[in-house]
Residue frames as qw, qx, qy, qz and C-alpha x, y, z in Angstrom:
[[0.354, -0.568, 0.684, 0.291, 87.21, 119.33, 119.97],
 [0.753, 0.414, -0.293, -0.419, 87.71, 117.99, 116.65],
 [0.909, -0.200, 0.350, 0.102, 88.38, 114.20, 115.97],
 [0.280, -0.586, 0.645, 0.403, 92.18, 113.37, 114.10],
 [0.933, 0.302, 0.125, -0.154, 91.81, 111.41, 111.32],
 [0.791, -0.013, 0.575, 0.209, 94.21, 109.26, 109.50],
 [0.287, 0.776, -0.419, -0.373, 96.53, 110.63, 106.94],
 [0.808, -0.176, 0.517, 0.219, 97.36, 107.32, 104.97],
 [0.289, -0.145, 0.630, 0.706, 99.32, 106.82, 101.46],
 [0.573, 0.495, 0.135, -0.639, 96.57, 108.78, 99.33],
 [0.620, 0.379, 0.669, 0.158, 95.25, 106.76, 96.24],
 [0.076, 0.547, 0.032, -0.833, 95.76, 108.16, 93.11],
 [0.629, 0.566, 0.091, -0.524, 94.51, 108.05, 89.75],
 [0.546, 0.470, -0.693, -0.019, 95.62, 105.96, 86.79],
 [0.934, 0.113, -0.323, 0.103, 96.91, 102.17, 86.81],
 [0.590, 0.106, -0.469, 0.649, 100.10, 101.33, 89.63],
 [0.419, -0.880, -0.175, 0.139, 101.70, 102.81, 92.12],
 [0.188, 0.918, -0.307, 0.166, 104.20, 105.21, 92.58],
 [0.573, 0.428, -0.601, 0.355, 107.91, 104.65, 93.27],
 [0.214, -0.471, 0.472, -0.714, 107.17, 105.84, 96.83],
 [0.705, -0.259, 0.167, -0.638, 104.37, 103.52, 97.42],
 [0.931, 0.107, -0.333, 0.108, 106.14, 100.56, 96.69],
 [0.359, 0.342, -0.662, 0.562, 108.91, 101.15, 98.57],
 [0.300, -0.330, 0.505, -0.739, 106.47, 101.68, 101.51],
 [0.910, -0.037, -0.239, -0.336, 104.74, 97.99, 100.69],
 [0.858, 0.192, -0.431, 0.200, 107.81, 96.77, 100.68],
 [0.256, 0.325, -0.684, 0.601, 109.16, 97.99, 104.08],
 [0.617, -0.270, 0.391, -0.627, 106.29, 97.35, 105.66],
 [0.904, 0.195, -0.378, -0.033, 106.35, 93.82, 104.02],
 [0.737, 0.227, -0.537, 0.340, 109.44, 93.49, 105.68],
 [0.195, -0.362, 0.594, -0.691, 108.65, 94.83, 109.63],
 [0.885, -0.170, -0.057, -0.429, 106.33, 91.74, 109.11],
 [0.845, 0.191, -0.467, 0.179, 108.88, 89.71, 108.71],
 [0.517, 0.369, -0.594, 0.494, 110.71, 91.04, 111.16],
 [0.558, -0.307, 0.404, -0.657, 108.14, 91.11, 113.97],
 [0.886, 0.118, -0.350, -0.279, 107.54, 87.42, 112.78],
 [0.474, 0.565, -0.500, 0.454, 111.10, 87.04, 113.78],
 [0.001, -0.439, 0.529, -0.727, 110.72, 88.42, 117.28],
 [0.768, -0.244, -0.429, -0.408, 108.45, 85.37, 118.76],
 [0.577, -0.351, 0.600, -0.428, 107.82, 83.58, 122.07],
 [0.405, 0.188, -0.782, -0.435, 107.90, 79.84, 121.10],
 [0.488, -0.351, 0.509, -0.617, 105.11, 77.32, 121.72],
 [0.293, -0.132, 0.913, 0.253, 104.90, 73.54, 121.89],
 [0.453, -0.013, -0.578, -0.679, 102.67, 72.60, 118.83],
 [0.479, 0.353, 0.565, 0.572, 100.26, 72.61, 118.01],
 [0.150, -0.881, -0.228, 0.388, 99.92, 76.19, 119.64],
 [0.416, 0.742, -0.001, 0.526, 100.93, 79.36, 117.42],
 [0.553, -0.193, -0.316, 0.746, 103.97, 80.70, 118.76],
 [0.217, -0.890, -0.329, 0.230, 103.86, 84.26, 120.09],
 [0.565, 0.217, 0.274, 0.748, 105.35, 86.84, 117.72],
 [0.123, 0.579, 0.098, -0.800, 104.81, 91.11, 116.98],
 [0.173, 0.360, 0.795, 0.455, 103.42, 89.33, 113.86],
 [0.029, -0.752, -0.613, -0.238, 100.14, 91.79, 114.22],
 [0.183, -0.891, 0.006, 0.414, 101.38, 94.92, 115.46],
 [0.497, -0.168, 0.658, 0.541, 103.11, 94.67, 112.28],
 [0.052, 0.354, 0.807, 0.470, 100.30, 94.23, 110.35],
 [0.002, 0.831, 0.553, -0.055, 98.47, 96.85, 112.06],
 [0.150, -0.664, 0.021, 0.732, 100.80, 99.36, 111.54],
 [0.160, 0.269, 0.762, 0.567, 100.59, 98.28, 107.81],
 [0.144, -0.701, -0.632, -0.297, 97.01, 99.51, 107.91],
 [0.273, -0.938, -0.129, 0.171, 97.21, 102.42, 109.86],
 [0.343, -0.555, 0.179, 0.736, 100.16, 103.94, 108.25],
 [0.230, -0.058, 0.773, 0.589, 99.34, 102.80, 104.88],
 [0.637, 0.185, 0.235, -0.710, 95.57, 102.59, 105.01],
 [0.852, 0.106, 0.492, -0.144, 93.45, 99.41, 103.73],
 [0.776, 0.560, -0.258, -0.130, 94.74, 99.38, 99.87],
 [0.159, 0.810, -0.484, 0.289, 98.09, 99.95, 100.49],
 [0.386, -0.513, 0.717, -0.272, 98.09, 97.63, 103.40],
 [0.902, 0.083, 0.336, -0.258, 96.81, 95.08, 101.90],
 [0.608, 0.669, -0.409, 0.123, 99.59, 95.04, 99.33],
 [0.145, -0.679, 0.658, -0.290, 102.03, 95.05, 102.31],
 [0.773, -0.090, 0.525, -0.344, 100.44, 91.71, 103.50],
 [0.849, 0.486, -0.017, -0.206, 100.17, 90.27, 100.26],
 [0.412, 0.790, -0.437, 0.126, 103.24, 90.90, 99.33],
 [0.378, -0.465, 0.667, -0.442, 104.64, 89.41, 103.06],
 [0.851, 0.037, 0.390, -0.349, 102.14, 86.26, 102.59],
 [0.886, 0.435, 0.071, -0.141, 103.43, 85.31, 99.32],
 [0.210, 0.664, -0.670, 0.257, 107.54, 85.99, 99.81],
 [0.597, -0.208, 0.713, -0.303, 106.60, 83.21, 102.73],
 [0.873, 0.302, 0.319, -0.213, 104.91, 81.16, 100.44],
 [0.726, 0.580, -0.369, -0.011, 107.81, 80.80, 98.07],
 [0.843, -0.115, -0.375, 0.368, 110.07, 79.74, 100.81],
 [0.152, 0.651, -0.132, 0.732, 111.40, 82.80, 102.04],
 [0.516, -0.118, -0.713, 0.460, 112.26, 82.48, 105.40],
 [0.115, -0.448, 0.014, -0.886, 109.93, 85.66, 106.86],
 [0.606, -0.532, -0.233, -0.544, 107.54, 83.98, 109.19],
 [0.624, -0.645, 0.341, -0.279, 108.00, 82.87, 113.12],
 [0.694, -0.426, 0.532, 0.231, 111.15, 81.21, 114.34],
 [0.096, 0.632, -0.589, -0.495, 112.53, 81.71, 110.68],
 [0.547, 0.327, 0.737, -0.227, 110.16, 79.86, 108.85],
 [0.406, 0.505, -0.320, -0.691, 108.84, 79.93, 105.00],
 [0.070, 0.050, -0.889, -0.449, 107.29, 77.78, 102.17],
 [0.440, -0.230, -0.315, -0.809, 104.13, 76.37, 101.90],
 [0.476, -0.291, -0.793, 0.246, 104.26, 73.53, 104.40],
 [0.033, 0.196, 0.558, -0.805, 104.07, 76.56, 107.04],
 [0.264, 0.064, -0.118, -0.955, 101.57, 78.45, 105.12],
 [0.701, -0.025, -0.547, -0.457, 99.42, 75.31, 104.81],
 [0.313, -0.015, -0.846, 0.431, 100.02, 74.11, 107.91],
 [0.217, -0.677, -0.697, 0.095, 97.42, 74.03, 111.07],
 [0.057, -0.825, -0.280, 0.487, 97.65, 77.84, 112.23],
 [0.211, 0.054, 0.522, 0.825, 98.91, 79.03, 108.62],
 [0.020, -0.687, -0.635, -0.353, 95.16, 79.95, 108.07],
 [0.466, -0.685, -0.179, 0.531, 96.04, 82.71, 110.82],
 [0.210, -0.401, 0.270, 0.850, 98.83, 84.33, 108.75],
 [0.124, 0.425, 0.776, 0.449, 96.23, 83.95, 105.50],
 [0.156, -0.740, -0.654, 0.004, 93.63, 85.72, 107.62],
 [0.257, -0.420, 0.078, 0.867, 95.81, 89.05, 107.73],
 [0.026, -0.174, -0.679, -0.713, 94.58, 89.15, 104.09],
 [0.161, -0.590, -0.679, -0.406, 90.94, 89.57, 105.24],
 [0.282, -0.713, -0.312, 0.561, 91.79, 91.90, 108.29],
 [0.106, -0.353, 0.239, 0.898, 92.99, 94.47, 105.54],
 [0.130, -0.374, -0.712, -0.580, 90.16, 93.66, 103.29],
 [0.269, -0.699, -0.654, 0.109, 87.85, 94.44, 106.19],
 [0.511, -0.363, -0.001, 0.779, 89.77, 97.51, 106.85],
 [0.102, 0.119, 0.519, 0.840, 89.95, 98.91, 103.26],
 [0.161, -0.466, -0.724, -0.483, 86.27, 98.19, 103.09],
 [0.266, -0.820, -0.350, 0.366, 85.09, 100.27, 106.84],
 [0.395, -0.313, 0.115, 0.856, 88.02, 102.85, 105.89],
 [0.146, 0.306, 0.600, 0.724, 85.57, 103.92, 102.70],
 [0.324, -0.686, -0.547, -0.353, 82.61, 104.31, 105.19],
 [0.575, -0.687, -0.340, 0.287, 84.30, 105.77, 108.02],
 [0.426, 0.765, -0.033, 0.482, 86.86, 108.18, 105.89],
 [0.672, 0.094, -0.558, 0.478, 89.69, 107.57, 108.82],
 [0.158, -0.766, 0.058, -0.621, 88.18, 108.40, 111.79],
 [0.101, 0.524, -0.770, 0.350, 89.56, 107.39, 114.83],
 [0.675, 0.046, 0.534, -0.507, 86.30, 105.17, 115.85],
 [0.854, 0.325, 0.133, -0.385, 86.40, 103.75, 112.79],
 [0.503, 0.648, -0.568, -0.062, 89.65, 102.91, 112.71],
 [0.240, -0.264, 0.827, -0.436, 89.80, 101.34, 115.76],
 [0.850, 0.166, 0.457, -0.205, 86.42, 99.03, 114.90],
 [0.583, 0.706, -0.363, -0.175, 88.31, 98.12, 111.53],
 [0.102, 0.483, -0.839, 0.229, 91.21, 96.66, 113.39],
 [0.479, -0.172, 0.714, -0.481, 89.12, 95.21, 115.80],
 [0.822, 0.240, 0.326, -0.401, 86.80, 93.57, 113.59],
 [0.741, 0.521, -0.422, -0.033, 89.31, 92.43, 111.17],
 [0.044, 0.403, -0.880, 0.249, 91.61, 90.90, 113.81],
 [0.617, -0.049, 0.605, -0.501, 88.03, 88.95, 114.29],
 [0.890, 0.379, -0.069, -0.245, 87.47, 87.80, 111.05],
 [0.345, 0.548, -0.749, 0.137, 91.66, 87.00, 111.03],
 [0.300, -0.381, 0.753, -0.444, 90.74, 85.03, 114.29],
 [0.804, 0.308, 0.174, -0.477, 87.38, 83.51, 112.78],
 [0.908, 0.335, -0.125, -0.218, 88.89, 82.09, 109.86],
 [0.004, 0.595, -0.722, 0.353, 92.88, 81.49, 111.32],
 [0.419, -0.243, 0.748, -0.453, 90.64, 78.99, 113.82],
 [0.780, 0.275, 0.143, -0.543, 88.61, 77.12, 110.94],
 [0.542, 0.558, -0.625, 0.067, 91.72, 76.62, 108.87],
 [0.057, -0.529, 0.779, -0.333, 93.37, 75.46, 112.10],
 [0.771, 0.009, 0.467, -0.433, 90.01, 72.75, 113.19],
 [0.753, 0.573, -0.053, -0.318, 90.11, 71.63, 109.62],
 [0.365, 0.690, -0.606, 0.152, 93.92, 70.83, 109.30],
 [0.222, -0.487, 0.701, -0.472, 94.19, 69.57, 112.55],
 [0.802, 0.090, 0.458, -0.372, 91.57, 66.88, 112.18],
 [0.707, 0.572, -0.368, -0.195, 93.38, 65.75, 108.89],
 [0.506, 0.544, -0.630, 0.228, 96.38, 65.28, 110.54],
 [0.053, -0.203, 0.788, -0.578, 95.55, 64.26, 114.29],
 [0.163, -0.524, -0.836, 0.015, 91.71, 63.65, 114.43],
 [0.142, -0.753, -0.317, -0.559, 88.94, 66.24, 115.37],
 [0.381, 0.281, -0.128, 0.871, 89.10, 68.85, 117.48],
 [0.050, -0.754, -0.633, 0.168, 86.46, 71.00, 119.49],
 [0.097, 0.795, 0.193, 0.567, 85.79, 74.69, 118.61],
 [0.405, -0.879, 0.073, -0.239, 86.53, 75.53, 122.49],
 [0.887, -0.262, 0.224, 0.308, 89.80, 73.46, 122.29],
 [0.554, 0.299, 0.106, 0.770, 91.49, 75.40, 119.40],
 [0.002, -0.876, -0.051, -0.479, 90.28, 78.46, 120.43],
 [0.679, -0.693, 0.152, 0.188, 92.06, 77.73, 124.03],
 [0.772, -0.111, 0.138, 0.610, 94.94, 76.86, 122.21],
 [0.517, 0.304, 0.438, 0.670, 94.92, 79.34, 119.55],
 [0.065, -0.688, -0.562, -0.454, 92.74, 82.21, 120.46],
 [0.436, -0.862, -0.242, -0.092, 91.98, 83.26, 123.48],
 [0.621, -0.491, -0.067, 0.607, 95.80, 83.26, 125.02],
 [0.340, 0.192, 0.387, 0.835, 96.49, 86.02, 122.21],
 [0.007, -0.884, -0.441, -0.157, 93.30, 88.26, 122.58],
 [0.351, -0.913, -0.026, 0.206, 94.79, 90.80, 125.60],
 [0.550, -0.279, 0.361, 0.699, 98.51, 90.67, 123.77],
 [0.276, 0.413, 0.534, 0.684, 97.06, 91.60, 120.22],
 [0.045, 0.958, 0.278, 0.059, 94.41, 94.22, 121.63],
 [0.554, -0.613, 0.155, 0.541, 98.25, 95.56, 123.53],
 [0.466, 0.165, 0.575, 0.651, 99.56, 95.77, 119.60],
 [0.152, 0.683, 0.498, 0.513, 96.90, 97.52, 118.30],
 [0.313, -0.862, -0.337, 0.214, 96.92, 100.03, 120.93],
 [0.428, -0.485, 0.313, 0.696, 100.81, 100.50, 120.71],
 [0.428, 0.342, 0.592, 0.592, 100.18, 100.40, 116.52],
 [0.088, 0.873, 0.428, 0.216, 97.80, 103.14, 116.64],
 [0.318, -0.891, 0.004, 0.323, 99.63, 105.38, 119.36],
 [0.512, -0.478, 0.341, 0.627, 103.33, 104.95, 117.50],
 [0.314, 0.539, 0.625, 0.469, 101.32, 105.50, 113.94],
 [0.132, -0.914, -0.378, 0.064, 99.87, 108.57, 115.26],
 [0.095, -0.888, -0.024, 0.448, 103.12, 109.83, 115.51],
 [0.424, -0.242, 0.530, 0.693, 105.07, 108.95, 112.90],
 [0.237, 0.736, 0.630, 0.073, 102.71, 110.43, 110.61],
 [0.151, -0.918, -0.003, 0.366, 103.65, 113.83, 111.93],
 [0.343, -0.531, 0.571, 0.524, 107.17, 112.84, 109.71],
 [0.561, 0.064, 0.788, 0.246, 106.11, 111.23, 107.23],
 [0.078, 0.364, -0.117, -0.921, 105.11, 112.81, 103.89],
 [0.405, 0.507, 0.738, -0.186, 102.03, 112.34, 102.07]]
């Protein structure tokens, strides 16, 4: 039985992107926002609970790593001008600089990690699946450094098994849930989608 692979926005030659491929940054730019949108709130200095990352993995698994990483960008930095896009209708740089801002930042290195397995694994379904995984670690890795770091500015230190309770662990068995659904509802919209 052969293995599926991953049909994502093909790279082409030359400088830019096409008319198409922007438009597909930019609506995936904006099912971040609106999974951002769709959030569980929690009392601080816990990150609320949002479809923030099943967002951000369909990004990358419809789009593949370049492509998604644009989406993200693109998502990270409308926030960062104020643009209300992130959880409980949020935006500027206070959030983005704030204690679990280093979280939404760390999207940015789950699609770098992505981009960079996607080259060696040429979209097979094992290697998409470590990709996510290991990039929702490095998002989790550096999301929880930002968060120690901040948090000790603004309250006093912290312990490494204290933010991760807060910040980490309750999120592990929801986000793998995301990525599962991301992959399965990618899989089919693919079938529509043209390439």
């Amino acid at each position: 039985m052969t293995e599926v692979t991953a049909t994502a926005v093909p790279e082409k030659p030359g400088k830019g992107f096409s008319t198409r491929e922007i438009v597909m940054i930019g609506a995936f730019a904006a099912l971040m926002a609106v999974c951002s949108w769709i959030s569980i709130p929690a009392p601080a200095p816990l990150a609320p609970f949002t479809l923030q990352t099943f967002a951000v993995f369909c990004a990358l698994e419809m789009l593949g790593g370049k492509h998604g990483l644009f989406a993200i960008l693109s998502y990270v930095l409308i926030g960062l001008v104020g643009v209300p896009v992130f959880a409980q209708f949020t935006g500027g740089p206070a959030v983005l600089f704030g204690s679990t801002g280093g979280y939404i930042i760390g999207f940015i290195f789950s699609a770098l990690v992505y981009w960079a397995l996607e080259r060696v694994h040429g979209g097979k379904l094992w290697g998409r699946i470590l990709a996510l995984v290991l990039g929702l670690a490095v998002c989790y890795a550096f999301g929880t450094a930002w968060f120690m770091v901040v948090y000790a500015r603004d309250n006093g230190a912290v312990g490494l098994m204290t933010a991760l309770g807060w910040c980490v662990i309750p999120f592990i068995i929801p986000d793998l849930v995301k990525m599962a659904l991301a992959m399965g509802i990618s899989a089919r919209l693919r079938r529509y989608v043209k390439h």
